[in-house]
C-alpha positions as CSV (number, residue, x, y, z in Angstrom):
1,X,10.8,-19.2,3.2
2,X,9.1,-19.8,6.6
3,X,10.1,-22.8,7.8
4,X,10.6,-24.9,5.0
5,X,11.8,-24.6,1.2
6,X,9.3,-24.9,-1.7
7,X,9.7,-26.4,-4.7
8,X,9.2,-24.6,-8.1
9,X,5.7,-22.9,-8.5
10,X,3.8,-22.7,-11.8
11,X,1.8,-20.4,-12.3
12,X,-1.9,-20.9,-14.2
13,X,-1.1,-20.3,-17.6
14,X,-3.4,-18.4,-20.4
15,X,-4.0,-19.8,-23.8
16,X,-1.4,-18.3,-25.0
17,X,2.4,-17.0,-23.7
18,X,4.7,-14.5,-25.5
19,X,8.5,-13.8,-25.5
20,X,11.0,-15.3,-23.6
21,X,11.6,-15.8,-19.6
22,X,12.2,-13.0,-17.7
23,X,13.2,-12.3,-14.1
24,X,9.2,-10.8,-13.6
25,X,8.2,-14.1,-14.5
26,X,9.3,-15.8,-11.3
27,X,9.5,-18.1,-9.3
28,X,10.5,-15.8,-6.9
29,X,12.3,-16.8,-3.7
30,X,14.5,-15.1,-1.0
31,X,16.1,-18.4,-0.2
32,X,16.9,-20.6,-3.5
33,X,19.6,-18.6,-5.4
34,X,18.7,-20.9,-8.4
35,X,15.8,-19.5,-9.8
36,X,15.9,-16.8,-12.1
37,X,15.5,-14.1,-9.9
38,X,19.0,-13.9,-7.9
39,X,19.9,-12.5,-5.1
40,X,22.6,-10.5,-7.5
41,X,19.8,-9.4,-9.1
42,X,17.6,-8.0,-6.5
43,X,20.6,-6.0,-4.5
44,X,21.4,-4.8,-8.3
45,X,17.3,-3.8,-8.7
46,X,17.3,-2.1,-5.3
47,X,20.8,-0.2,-5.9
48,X,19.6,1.1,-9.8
49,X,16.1,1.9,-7.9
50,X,17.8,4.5,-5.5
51,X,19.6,5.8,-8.4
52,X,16.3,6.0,-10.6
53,X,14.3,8.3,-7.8
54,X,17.3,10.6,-7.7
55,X,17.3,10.8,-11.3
56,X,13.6,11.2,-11.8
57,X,13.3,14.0,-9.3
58,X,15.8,16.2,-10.7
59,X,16.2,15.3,-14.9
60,X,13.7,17.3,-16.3
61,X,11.1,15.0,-18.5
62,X,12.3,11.7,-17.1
63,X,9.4,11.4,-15.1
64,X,7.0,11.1,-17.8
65,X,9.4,8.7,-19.7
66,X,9.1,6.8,-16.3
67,X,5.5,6.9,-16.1
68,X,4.9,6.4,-19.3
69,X,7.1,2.9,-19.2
70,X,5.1,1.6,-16.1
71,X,2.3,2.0,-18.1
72,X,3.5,0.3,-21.3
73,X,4.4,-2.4,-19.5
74,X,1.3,-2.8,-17.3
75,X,-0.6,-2.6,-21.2
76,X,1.4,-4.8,-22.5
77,X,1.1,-7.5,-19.6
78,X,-2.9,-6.8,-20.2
79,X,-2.3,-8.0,-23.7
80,X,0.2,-10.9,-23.7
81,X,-0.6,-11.8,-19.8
82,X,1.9,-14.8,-19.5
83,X,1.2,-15.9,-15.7
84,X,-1.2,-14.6,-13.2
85,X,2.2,-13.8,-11.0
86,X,3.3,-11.4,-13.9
87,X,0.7,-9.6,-13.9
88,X,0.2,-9.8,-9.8
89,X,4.1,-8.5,-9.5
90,X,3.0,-5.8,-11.7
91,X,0.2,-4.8,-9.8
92,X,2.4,-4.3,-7.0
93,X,4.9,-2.4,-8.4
94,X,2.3,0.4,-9.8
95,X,1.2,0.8,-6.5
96,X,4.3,1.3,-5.0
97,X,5.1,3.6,-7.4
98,X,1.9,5.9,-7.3
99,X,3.8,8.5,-4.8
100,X,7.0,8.5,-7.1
101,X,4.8,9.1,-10.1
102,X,3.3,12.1,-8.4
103,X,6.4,13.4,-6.4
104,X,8.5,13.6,-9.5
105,X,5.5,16.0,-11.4
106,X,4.9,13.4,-14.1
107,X,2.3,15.2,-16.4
108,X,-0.1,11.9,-16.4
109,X,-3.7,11.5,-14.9
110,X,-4.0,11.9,-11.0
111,X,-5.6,8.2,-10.6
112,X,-2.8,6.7,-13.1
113,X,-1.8,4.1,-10.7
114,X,-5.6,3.3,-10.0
115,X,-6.6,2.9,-14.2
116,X,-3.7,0.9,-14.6
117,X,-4.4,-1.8,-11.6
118,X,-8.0,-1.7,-12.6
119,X,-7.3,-2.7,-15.9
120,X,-4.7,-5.4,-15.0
121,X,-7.3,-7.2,-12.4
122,X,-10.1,-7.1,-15.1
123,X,-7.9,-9.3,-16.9
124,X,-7.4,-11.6,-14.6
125,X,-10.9,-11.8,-13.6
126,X,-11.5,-12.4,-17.5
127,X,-9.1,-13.9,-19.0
128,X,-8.0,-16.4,-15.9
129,X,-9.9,-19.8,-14.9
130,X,-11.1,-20.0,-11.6
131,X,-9.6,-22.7,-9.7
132,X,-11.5,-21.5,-6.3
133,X,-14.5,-20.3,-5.0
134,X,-14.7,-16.1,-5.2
135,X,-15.4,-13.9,-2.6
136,X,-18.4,-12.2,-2.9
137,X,-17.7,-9.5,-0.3
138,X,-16.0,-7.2,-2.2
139,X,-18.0,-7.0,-5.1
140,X,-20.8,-6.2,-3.0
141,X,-18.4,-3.3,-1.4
142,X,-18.2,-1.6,-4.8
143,X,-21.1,-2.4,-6.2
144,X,-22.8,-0.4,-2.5
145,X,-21.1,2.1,-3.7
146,X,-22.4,2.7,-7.2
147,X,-26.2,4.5,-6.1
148,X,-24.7,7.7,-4.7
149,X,-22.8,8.0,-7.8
150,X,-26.4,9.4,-9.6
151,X,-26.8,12.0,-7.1
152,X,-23.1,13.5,-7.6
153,X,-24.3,13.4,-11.3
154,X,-27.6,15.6,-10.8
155,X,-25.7,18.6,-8.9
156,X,-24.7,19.7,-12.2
157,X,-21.8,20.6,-11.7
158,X,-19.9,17.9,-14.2
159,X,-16.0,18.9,-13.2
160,X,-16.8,18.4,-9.6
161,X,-18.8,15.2,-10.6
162,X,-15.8,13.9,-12.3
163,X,-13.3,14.6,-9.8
164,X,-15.2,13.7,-7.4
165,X,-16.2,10.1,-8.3
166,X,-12.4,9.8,-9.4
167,X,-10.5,10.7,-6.5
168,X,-13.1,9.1,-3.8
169,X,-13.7,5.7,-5.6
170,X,-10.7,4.9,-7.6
171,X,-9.2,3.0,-4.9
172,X,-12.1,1.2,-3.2
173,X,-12.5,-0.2,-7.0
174,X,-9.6,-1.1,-6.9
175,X,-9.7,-3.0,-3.7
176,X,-13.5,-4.4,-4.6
177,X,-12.0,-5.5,-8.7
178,X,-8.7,-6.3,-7.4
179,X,-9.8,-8.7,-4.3
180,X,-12.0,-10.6,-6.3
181,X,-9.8,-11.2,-9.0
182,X,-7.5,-12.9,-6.6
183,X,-9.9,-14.6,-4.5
184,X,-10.5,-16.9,-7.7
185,X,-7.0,-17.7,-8.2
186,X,-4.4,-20.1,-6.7
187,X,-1.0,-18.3,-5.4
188,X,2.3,-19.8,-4.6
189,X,3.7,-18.3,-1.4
190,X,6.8,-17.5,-3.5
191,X,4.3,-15.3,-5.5
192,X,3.2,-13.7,-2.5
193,X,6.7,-12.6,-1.7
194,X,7.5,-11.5,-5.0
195,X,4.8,-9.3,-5.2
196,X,5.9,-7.7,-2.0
197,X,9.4,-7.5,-3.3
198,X,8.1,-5.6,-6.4
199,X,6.2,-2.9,-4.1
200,X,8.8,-2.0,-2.3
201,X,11.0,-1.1,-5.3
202,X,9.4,2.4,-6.2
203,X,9.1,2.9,-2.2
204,X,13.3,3.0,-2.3
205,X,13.3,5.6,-5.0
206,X,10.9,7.7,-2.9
207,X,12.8,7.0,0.0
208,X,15.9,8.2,-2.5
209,X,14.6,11.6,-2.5
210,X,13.5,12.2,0.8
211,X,17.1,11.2,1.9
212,X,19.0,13.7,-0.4
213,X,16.5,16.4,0.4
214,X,18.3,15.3,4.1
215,X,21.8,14.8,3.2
216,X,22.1,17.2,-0.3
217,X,23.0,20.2,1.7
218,X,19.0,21.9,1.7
219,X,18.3,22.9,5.1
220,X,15.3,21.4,6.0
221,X,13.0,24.0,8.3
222,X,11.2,22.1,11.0
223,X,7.7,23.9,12.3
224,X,6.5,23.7,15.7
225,X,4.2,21.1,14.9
226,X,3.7,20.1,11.7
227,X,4.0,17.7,8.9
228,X,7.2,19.2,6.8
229,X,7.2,19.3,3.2
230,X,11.0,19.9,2.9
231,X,11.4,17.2,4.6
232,X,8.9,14.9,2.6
233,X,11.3,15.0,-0.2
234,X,9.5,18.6,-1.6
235,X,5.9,16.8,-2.0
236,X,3.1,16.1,0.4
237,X,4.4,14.8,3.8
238,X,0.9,12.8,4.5
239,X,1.1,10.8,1.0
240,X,5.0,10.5,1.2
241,X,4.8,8.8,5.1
242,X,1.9,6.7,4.0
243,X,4.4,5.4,0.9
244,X,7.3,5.3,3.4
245,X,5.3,3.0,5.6
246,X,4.3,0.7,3.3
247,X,7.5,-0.1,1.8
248,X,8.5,-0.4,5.7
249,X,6.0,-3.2,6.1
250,X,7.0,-4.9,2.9
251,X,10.9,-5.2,3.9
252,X,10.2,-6.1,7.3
253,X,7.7,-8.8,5.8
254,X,10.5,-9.8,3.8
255,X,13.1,-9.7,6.5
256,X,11.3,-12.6,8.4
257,X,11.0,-14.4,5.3
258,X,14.8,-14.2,4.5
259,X,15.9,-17.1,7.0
260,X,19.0,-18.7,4.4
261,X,20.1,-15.6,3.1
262,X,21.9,-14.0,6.4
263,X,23.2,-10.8,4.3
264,X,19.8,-10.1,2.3
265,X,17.5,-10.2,6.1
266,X,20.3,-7.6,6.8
267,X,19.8,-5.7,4.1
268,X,15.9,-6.1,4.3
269,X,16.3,-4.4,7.9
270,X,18.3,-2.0,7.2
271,X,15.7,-0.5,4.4
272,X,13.1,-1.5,6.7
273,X,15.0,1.0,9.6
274,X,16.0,3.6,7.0
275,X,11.9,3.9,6.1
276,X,10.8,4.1,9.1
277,X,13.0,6.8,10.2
278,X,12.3,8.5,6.8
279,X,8.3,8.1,7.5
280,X,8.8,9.9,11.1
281,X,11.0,12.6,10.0
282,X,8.0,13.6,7.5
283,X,7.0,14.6,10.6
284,X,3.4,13.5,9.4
285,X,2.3,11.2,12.1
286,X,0.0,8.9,9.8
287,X,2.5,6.7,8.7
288,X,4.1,5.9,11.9
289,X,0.8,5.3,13.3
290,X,0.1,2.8,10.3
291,X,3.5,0.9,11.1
292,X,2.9,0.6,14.6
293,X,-0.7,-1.3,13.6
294,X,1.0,-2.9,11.8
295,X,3.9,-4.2,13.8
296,X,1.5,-5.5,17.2
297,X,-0.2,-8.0,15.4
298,X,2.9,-9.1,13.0
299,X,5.1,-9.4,16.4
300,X,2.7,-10.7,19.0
301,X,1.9,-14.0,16.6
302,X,4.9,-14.8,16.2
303,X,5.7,-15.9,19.7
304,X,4.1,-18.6,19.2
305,X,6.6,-21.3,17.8
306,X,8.5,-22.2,20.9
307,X,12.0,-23.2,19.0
308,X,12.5,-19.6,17.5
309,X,10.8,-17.5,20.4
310,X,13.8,-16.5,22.2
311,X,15.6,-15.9,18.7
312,X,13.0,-13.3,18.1
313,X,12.7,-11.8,21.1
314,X,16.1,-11.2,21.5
315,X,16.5,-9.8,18.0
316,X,13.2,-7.7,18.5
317,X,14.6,-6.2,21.7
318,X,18.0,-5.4,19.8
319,X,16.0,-3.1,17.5
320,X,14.1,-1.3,19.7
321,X,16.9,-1.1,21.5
322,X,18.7,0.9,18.8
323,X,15.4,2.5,18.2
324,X,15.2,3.9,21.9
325,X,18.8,4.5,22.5
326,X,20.2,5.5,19.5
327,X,17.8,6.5,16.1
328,X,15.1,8.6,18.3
329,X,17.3,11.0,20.1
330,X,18.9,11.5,17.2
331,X,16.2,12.3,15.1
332,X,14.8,14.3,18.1
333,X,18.0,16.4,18.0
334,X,18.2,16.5,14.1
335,X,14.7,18.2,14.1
336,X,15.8,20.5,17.1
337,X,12.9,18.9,19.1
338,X,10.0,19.2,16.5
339,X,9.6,15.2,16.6
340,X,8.9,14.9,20.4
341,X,6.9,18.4,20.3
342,X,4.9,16.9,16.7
343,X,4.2,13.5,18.5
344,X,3.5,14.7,21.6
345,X,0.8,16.8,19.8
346,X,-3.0,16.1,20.3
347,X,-4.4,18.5,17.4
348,X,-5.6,16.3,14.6
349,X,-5.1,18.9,11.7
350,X,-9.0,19.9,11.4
351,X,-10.0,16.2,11.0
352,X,-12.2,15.9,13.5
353,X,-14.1,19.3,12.0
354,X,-14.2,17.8,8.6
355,X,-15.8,14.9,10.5
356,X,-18.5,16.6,12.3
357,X,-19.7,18.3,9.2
358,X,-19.4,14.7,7.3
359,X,-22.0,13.2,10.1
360,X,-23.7,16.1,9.7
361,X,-24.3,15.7,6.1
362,X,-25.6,12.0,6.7
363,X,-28.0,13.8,9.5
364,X,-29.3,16.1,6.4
365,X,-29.2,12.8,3.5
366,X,-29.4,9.7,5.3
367,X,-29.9,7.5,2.5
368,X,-27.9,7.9,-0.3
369,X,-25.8,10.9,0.9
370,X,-25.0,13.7,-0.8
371,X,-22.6,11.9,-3.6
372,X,-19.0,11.1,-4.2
373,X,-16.7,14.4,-3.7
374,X,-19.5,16.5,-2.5
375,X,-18.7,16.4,1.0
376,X,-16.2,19.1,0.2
377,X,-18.7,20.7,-1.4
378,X,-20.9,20.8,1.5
379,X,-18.3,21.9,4.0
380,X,-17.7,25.1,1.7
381,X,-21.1,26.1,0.6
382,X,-23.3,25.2,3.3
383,X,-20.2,25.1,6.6
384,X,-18.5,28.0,5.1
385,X,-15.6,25.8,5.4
386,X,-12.4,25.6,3.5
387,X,-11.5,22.0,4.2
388,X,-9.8,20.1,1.4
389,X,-11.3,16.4,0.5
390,X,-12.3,14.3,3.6
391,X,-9.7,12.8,5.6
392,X,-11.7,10.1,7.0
393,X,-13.0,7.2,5.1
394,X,-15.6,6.0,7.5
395,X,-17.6,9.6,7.6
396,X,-17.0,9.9,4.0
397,X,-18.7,6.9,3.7
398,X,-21.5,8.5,5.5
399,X,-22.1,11.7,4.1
400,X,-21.5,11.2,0.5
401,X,-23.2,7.1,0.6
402,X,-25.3,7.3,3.4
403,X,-26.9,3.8,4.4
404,X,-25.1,2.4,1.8
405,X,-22.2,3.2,3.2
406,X,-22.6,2.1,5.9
407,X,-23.4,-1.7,4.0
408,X,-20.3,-0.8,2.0
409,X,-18.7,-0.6,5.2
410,X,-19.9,-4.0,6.6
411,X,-19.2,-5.7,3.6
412,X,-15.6,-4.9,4.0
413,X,-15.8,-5.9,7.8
414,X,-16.9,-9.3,6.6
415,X,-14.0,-9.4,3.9
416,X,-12.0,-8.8,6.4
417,X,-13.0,-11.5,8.9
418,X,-13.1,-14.3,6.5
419,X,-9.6,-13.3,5.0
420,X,-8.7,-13.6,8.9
421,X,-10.4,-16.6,9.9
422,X,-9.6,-18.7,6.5
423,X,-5.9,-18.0,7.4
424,X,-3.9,-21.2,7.8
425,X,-0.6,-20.7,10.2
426,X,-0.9,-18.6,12.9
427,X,2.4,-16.0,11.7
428,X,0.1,-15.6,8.3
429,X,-3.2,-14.5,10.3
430,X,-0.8,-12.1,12.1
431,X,0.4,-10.6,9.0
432,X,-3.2,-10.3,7.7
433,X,-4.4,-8.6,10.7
434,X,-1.5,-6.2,11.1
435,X,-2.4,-5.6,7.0
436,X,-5.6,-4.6,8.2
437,X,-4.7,-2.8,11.0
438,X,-2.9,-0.6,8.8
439,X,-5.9,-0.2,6.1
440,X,-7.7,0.8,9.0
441,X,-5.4,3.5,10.5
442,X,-4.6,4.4,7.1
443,X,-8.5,5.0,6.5
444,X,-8.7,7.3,9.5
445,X,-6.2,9.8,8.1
446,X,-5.8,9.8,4.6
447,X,-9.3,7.9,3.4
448,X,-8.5,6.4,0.1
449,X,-5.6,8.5,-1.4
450,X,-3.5,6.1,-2.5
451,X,-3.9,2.7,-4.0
452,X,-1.9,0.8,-1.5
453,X,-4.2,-0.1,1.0
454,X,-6.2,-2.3,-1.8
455,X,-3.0,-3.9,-2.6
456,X,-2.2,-5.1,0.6
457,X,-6.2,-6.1,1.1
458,X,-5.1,-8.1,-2.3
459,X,-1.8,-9.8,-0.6
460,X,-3.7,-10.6,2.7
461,X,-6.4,-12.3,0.5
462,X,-3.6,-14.0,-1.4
463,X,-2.0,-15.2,1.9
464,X,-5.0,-16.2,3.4
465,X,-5.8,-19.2,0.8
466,X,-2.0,-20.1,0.3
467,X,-1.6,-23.8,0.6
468,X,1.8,-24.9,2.1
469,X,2.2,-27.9,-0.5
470,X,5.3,-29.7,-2.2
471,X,4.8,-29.5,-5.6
472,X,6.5,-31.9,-8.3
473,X,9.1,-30.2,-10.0
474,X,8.3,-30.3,-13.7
């Protein structure tokens, strides 16, 4: 813990429980080795995780066995739904393990990761009793949404309807669902660090397969600037860095939490190094980007207790120390001098032309926009472009919501202030705003392709309302 230890969490309880205890069921602690989850446990979970993504890349049909276990499980939490921190570690642990799905060809739905969250925070929205006042803000997000939906459906063209209004809202439902599900509920901070523990499991296994594709004997082929696909593990170097990051933040999260436990904040920074030089290698600059958002905020607020400062500083000079000295020139030298050429790169991959046509497309249907998924539409047919989906969530949000994107967007500005402002210790509003800074860079590159930006929306809403309380044992 931060600071000081907590005493045994429980969890609000439905009507009815199933089964016996298990380590998902928490309490979850880095720092008490009695509770159920041990720290045995969790270097055994991270070690068989490795193994798994390994395994799952290159045993034919074992990703759909995977896939089709995360989802069985998710269901069957839906059903039985023992604790709200059950379900919330779950959550978690399909996000992080929406890249591994994809990476490893599993033959499932595209949005699999987004159904499967959805589904799991409409139960706790219906199933849990409020014990606190919900935030409105990001049901108003989705629901602003919602009235360019009607005019994707009248370009009758139904495939591109329903792709469309998948790929480009899954995840902003998710964020809108999944944030007010947890704005009603009371979390434990041990909950909040179990949920980021469970995150960063599938992340390993991604990072798993990136590192053989390294170390296998596969020559990796560097470009002269450009995200590398060999050396994304064999699947898309934007999505892979994005996953790469975020299991960076979660282990560095935990690494500061880890104060007792001397050999697990090792370990915690060793994975959290090991991503981070995974994430750059990618040579897709998005996810580095997101880290370093990430990291200013998460550092610079925690200068602020005078008895650990120099502690920290020194330890935080240490790393970029090795960073500096050590890790970049050799990954400089590894890549044969793609990394400084890639990051020393200004071209933004046709971004900023897939912008210009999105505000153009607002110019041409201010108000409601042209619809979910039929900005790419617009760039082909009326552009002549062939751009992919948009890149950038804040013209997106313009050209296919118009004006009410531009609410939508406000709404989430608010959500994002109050999560901020309502923010007890000082170290906790510096972890919520480096989570948004990262949302935020995240949005500017990759708009809403993966689910983990809502997750961590749902963990800074969590730590935002945590209550530092002694609690009776029972």
């Amino acid at each position: 813990m931060i600071g000081s230890p907590y005493t045994t969490f429980r969890a609000y309880r439905l009507p009815r429980t199933h089964g016996r205890s298990s380590p998902f069921l928490g309490p979850f602690t880095l720092d008490d080795p009695t509770v159920p989850i041990t720290r045995l446990w969790m270097v055994r979970i991270i070690v068989f995780h490795a193994v798994l993504g390994i395994a799952l890349k290159y045993i034919p049909y074992l990703s759909l066995l995977y896939a089709l276990v995360v989802g069985w499980y998710a269901l069957s939490t839906a059903i039985r739904t023992p604790t709200a921190d059950r379900i919330l570690y779950t959550i978690g642990y399909i996000a992080g393990a929406e890249v591994l799905i994809r990476m490893t060809k599993a033959p499932v739905l595209w949005m699999y990761s987004e159904y499967l969250i959805l589904v799991l925070a409409i139960v706790l929205i219906n199933r849990m009793r409020p014990v606190r006042r919900q935030l409105m803000s990001p049901l108003v997000y989705f629901l602003l949404l919602l009235p360019s939906v009607a005019v994707s459906a009248l370009s009758g063209d139904w495939s591109a309807f329903r792709q469309g209004v998948a790929f480009n809202l899954a995840g902003p439902v998710c964020l809108g669902i999944g944030v007010l599900a947890v704005s009603r509920l009371s979390f434990s901070r041990r909950t909040y660090e179990g949920a980021m523990f469970f995150a960063a499991l599938p992340v390993v296994s991604v990072a798993a397969i990136v590192a053989v594709r390294h170390l296998g004997g596969t020559e990796v082929h560097y470009a002269v600037s450009a995200a590398s696909k060999e050396a994304s593990g064999g699947y898309a170097p934007n999505q892979v860095s994005n996953a790469l990051s975020f299991g960076a933040v979660m282990f560095l999260s935990l690494a500061a939490i880890a104060e007792k436990w001397k050999a697990g904040r090792t370990m915690m920074i060793v994975l959290f190094i090991l991503l981070t030089v995974l994430a750059v290698l990618t040579m897709s600059r998005g996810g580095a980007w997101n880290l370093a958002a990430f990291c200013i905020p998460f550092f610079l607020f925690r200068l602020g207790k005078a008895k650990k400062r120099f502690r920290f500083l020194l330890g935080s000079a240490m790393v970029l120390l090795l960073y500096g000295e050590f890790i970049v020139p050799w990954m400089d030298k590894y890549s044969e001098g793609a990394l400084e050429r890639r990051y020393k790169d200004t071209n933004v991959t046709h971004r900023d032309e897939m912008a210009r046509s999105e505000l153009r497309a607002f110019t041409e249907s201010p108000l409601t926009g042209v619809g979910p998924g039929m900005s790419a539409k617009y760039r082909r047919e009326v552009l002549r472009g062939e751009y992919s989906e948009s890149h950038t969530e804040f013209t997106r949000l313009l050209a296919e919501h118009g004006v009410f994107g531009i609410a939508a967007f406000l709404a989430l500005v608010y959500l994002f202030a109050v999560i901020t402002i309502r923010a007890r210790k000082t170290i906790d509003r510096g972890w919520i705003l480096g989570a948004i800074l990262w949302v935020v860079v995240f949005f500017s590159h990759s708009a809403t392709r993966l689910v983990i930006f809502a997750f961590l929306i749902m963990l800074a809403t969590i730590l935002s309302s945590i209550e530092d309380r002694e609690m009776a044992s029972p």
